[in-house]
PDB file with one MODEL, atoms N, CA, C and O in Angstrom:
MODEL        1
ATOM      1  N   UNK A   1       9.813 -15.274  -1.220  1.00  0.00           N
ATOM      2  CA  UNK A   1       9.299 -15.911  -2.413  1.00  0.00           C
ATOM      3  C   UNK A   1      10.225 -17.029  -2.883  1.00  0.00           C
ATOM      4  O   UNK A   1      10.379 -17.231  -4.087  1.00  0.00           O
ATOM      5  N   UNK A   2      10.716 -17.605  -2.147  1.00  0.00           N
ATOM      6  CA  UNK A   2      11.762 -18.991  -2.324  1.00  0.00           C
ATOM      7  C   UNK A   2      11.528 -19.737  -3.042  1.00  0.00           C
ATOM      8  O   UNK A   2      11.335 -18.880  -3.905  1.00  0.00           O
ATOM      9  N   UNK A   3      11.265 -21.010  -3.774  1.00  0.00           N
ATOM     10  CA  UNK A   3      11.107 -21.799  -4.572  1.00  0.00           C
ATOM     11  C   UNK A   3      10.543 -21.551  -5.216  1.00  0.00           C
ATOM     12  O   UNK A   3      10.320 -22.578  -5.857  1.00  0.00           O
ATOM     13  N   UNK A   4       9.501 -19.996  -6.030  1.00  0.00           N
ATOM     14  CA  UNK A   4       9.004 -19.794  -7.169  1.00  0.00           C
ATOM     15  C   UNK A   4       9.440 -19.283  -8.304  1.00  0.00           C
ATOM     16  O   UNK A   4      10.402 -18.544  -8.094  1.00  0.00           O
ATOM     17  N   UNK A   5       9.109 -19.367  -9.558  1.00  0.00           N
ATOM     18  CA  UNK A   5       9.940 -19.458 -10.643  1.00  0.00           C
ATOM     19  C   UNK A   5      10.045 -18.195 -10.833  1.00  0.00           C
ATOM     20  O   UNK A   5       9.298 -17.493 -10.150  1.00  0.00           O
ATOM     21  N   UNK A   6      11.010 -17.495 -11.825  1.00  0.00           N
ATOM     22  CA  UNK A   6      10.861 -16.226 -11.628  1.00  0.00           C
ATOM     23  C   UNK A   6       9.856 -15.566 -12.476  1.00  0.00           C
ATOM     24  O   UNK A   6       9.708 -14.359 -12.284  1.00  0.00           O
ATOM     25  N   UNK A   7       8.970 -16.270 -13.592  1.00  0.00           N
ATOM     26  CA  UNK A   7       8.004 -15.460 -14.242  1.00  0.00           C
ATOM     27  C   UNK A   7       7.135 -15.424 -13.092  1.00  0.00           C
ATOM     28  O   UNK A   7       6.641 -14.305 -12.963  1.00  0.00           O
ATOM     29  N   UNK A   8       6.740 -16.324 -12.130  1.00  0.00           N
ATOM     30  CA  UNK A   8       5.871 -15.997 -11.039  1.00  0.00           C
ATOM     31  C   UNK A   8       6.177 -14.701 -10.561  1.00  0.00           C
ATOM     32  O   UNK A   8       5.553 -13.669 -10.810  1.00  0.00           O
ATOM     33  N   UNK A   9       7.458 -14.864  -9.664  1.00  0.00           N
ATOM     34  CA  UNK A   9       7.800 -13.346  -9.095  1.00  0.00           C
ATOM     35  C   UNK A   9       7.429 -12.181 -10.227  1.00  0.00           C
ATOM     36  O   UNK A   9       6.694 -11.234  -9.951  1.00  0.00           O
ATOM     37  N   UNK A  10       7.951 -12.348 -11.356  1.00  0.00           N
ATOM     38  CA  UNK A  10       8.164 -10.493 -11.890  1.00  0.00           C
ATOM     39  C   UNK A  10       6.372 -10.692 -11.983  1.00  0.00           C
ATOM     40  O   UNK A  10       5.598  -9.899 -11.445  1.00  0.00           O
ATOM     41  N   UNK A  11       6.001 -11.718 -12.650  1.00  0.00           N
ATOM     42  CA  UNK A  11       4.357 -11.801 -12.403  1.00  0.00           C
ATOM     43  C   UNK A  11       3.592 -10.594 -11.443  1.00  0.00           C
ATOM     44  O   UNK A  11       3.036  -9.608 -11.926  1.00  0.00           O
ATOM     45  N   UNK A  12       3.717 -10.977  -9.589  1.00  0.00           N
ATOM     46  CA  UNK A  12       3.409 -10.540  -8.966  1.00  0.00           C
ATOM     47  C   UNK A  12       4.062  -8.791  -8.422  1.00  0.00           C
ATOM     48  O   UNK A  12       3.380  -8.040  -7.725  1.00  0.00           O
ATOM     49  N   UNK A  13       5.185  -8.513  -8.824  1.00  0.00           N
ATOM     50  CA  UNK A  13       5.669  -7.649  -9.228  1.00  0.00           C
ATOM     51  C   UNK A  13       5.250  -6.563 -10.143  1.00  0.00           C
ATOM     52  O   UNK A  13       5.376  -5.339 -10.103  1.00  0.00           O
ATOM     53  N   UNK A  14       4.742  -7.346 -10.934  1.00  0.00           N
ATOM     54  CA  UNK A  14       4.328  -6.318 -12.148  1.00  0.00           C
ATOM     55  C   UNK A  14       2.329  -6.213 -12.089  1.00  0.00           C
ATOM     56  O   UNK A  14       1.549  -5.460 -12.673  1.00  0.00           O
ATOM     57  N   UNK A  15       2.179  -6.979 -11.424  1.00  0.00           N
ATOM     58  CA  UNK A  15       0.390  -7.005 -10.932  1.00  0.00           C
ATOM     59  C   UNK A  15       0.442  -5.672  -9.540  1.00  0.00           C
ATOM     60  O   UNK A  15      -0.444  -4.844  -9.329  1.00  0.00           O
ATOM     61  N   UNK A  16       1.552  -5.803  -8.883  1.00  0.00           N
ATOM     62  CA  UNK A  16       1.437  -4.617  -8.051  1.00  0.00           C
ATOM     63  C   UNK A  16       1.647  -3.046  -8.571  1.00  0.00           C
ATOM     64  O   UNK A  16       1.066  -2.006  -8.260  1.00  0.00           O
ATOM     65  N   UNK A  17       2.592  -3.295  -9.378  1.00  0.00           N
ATOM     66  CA  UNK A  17       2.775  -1.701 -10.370  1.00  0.00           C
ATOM     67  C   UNK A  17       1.343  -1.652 -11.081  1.00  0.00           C
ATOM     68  O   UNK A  17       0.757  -0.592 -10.860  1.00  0.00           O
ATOM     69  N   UNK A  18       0.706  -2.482 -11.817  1.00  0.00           N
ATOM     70  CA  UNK A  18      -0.561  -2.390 -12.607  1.00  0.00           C
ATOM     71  C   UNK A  18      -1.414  -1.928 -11.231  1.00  0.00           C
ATOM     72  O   UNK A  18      -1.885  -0.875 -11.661  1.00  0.00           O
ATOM     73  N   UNK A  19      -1.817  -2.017 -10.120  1.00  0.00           N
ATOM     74  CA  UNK A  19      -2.431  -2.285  -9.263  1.00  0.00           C
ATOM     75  C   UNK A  19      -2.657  -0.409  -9.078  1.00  0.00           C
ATOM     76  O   UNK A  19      -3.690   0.234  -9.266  1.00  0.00           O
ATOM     77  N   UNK A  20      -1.288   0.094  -8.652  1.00  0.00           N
ATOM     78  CA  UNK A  20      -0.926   1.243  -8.194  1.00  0.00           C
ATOM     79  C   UNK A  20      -1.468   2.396  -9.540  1.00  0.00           C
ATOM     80  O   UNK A  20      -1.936   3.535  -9.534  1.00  0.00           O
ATOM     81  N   UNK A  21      -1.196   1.632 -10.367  1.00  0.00           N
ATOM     82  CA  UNK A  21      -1.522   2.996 -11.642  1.00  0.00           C
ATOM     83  C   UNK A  21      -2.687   2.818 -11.374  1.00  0.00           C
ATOM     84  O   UNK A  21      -3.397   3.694 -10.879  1.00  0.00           O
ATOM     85  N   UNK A  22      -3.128   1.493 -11.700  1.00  0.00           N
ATOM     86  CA  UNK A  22      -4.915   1.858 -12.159  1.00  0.00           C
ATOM     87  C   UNK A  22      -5.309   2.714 -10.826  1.00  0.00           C
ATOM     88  O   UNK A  22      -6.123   3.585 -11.134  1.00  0.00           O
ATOM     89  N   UNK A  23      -5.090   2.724  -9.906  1.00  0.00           N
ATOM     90  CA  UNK A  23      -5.908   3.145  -8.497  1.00  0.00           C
ATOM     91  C   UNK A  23      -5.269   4.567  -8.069  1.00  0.00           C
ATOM     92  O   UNK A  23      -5.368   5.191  -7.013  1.00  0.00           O
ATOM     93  N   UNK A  24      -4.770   4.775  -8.934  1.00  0.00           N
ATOM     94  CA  UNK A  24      -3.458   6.802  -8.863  1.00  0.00           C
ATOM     95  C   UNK A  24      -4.314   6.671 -10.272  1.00  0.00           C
ATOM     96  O   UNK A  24      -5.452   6.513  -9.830  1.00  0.00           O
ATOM     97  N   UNK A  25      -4.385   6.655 -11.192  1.00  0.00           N
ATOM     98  CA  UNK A  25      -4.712   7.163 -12.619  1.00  0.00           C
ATOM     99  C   UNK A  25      -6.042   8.194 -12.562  1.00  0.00           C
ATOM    100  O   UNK A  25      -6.145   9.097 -13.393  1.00  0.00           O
ATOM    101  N   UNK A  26      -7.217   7.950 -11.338  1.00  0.00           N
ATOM    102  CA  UNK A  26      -8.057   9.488 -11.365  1.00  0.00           C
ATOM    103  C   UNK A  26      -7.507  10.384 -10.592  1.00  0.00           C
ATOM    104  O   UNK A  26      -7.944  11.473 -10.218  1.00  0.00           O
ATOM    105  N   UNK A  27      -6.787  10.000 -10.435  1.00  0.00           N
ATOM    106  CA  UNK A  27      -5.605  11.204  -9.265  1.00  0.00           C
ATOM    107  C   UNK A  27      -4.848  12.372 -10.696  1.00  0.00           C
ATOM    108  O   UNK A  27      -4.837  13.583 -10.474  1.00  0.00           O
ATOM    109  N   UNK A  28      -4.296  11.845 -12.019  1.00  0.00           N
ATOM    110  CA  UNK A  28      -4.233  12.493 -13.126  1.00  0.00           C
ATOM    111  C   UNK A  28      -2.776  12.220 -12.834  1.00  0.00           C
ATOM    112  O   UNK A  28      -2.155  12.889 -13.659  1.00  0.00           O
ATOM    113  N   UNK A  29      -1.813  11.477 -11.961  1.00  0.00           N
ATOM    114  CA  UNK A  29      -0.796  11.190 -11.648  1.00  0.00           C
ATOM    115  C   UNK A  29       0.194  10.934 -13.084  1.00  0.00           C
ATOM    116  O   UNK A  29      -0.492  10.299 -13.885  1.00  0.00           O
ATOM    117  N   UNK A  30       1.420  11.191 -13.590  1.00  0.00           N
ATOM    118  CA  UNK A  30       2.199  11.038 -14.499  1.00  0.00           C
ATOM    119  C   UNK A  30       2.832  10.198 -14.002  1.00  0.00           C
ATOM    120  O   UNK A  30       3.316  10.126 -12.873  1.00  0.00           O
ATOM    121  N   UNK A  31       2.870   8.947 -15.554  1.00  0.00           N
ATOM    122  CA  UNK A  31       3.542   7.512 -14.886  1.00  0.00           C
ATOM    123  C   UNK A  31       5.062   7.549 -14.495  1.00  0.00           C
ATOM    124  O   UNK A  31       5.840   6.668 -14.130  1.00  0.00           O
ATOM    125  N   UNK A  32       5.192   8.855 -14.701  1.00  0.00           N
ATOM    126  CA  UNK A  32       6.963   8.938 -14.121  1.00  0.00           C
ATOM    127  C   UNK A  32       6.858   9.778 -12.310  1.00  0.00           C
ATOM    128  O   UNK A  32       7.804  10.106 -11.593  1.00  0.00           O
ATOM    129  N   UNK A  33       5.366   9.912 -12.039  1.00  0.00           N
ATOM    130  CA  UNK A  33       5.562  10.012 -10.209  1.00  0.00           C
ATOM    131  C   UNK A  33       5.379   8.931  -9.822  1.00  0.00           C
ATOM    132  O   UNK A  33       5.566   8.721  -8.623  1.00  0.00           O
ATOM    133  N   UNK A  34       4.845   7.597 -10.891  1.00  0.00           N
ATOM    134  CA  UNK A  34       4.139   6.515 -10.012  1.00  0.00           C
ATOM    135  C   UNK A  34       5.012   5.174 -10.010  1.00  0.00           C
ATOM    136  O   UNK A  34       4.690   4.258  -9.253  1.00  0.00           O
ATOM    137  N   UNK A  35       6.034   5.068 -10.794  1.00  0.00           N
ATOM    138  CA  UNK A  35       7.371   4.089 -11.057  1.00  0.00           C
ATOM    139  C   UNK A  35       7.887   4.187 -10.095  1.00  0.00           C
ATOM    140  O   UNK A  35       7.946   3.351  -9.193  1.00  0.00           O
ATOM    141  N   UNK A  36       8.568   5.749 -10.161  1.00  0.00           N
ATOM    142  CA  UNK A  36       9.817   5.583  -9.081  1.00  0.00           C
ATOM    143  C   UNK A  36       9.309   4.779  -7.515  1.00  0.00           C
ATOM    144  O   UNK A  36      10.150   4.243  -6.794  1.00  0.00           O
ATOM    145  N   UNK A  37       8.106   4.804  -7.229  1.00  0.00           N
ATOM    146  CA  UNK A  37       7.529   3.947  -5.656  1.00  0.00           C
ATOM    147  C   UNK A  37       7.713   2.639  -6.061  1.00  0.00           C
ATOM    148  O   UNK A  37       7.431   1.843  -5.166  1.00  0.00           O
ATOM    149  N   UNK A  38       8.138   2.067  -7.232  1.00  0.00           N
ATOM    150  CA  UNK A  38       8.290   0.600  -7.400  1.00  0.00           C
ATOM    151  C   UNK A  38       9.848   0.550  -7.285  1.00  0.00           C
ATOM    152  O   UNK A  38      10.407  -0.528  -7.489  1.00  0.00           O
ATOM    153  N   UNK A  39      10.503   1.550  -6.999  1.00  0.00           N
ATOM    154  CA  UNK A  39      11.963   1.407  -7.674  1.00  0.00           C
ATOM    155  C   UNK A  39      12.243   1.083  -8.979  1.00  0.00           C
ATOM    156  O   UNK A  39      13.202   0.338  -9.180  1.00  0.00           O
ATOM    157  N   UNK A  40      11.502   1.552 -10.047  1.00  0.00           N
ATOM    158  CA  UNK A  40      12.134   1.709 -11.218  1.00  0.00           C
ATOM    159  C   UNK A  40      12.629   2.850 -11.439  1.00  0.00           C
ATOM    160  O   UNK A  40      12.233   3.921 -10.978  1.00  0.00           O
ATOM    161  N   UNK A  41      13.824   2.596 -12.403  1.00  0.00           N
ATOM    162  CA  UNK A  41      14.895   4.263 -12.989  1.00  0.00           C
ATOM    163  C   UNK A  41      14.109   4.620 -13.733  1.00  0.00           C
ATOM    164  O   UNK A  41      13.046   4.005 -13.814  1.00  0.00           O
ATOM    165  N   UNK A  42      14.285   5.393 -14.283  1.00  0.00           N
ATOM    166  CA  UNK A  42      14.349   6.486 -15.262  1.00  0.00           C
ATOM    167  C   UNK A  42      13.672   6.044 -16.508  1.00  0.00           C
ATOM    168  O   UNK A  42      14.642   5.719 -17.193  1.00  0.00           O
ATOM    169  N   UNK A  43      12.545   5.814 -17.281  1.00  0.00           N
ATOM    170  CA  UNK A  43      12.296   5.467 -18.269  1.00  0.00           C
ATOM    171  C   UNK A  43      12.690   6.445 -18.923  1.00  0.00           C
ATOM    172  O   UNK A  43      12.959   7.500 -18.349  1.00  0.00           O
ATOM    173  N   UNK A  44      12.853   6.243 -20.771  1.00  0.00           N
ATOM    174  CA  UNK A  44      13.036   6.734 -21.773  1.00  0.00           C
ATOM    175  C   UNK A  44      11.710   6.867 -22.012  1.00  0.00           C
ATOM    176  O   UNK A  44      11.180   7.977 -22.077  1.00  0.00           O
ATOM    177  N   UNK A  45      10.945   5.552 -22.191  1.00  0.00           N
ATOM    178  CA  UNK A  45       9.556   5.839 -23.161  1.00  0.00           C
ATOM    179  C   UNK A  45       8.670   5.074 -22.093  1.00  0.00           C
ATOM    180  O   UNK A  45       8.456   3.881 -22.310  1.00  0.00           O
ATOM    181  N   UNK A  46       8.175   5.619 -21.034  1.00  0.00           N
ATOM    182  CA  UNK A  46       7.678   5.343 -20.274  1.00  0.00           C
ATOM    183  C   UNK A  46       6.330   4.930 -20.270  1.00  0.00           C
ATOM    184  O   UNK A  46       6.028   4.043 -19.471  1.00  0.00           O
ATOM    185  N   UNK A  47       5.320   5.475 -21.125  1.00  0.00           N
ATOM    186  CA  UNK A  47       4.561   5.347 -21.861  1.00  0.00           C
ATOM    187  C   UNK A  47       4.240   3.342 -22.489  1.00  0.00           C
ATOM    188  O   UNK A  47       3.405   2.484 -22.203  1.00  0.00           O
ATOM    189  N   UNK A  48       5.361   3.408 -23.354  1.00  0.00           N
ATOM    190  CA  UNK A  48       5.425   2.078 -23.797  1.00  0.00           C
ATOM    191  C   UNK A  48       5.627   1.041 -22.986  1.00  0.00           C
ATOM    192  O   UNK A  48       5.025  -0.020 -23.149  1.00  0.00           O
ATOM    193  N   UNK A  49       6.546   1.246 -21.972  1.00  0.00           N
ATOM    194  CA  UNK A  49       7.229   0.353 -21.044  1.00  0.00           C
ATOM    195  C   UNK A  49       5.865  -0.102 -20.282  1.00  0.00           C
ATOM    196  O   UNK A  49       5.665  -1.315 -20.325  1.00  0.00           O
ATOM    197  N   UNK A  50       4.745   0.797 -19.485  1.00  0.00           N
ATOM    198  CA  UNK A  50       3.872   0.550 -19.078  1.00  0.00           C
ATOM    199  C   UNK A  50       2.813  -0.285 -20.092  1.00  0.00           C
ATOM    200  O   UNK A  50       2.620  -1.417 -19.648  1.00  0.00           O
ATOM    201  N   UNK A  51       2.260  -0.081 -21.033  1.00  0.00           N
ATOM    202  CA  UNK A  51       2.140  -1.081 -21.744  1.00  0.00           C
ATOM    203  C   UNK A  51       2.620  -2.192 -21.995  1.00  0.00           C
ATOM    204  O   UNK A  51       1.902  -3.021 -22.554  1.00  0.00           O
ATOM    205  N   UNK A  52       3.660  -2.439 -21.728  1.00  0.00           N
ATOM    206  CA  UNK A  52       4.370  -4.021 -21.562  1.00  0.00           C
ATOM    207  C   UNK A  52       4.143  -4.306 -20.363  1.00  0.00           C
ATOM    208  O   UNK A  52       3.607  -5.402 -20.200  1.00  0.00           O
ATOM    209  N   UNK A  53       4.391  -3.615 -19.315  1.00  0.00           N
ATOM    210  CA  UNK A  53       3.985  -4.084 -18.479  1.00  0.00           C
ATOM    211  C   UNK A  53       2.589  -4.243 -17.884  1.00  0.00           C
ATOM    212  O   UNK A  53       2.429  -4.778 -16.787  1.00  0.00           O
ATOM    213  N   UNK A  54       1.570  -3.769 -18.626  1.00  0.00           N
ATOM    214  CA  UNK A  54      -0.210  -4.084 -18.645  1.00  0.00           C
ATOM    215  C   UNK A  54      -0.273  -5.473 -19.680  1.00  0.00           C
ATOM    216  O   UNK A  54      -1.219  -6.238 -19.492  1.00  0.00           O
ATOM    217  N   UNK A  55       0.512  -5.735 -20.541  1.00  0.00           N
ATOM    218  CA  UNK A  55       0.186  -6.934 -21.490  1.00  0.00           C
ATOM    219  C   UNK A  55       1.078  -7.896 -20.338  1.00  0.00           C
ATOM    220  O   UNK A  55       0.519  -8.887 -19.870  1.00  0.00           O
ATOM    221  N   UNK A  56       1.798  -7.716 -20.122  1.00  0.00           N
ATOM    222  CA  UNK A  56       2.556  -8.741 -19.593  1.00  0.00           C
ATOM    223  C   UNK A  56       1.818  -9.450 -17.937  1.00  0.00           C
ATOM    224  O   UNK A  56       2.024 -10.587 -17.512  1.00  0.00           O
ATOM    225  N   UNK A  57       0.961  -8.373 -17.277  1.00  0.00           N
ATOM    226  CA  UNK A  57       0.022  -8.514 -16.257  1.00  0.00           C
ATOM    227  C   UNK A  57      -1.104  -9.773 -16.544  1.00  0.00           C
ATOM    228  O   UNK A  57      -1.630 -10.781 -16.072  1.00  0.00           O
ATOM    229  N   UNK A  58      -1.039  -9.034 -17.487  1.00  0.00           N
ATOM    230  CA  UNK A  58      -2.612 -10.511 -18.235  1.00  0.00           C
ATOM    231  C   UNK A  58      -2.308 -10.950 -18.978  1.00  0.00           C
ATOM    232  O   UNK A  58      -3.116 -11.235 -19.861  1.00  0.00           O
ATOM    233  N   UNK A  59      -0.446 -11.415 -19.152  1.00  0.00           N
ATOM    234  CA  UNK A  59      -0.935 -12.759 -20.035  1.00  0.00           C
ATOM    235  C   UNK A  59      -0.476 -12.826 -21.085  1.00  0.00           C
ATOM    236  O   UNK A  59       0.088 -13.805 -21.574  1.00  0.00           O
ATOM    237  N   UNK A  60      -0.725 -11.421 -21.740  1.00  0.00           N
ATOM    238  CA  UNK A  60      -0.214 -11.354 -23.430  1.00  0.00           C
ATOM    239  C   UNK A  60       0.900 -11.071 -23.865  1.00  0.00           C
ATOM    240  O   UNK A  60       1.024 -10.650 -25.015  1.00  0.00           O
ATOM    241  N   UNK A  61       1.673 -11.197 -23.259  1.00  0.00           N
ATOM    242  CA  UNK A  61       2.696 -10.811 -23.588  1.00  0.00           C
ATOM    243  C   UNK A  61       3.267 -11.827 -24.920  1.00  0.00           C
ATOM    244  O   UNK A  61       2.844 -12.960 -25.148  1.00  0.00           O
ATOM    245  N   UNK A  62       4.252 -11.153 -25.654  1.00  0.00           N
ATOM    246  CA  UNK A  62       4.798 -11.969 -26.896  1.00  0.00           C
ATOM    247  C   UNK A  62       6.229 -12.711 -26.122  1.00  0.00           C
ATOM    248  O   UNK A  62       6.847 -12.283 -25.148  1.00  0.00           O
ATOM    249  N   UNK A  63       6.511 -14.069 -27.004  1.00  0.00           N
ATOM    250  CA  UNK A  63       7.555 -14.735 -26.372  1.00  0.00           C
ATOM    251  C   UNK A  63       8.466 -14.573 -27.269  1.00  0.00           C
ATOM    252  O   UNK A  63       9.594 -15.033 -27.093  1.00  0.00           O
TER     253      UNK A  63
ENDMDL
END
């Protein structure tokens, strides 16, 4: 991913984690089995964090 900026990258990064929940979520999967396959640690509020990272997928995120 060489010359792209990095909101591109975490962009596509974070469209693949959105990707994985929505398509595990009728599985009844807990978002702390479905992180760690992205290599994320340990959330505290894991819950929320995924919500930033669903607003931040499409866009809305606050600056």
């Amino acid at each position: 991913m060489a010359g792209l900026s990095v909101v591109t990258v975490v962009r596509h990064y974070v469209r693949s984690i959105v990707e994985t929940v929505e398509n595990l979520r009728p599985h009844n999967l807990n978002i702390k089995e479905i992180l760690p396959a992205h290599g994320m640690l340990q959330l505290e509020k894991p819950s929320e964090t995924i919500e930033y990272y669903l607003k931040l997928a499409r866009g809305e995120h606050e600056r």
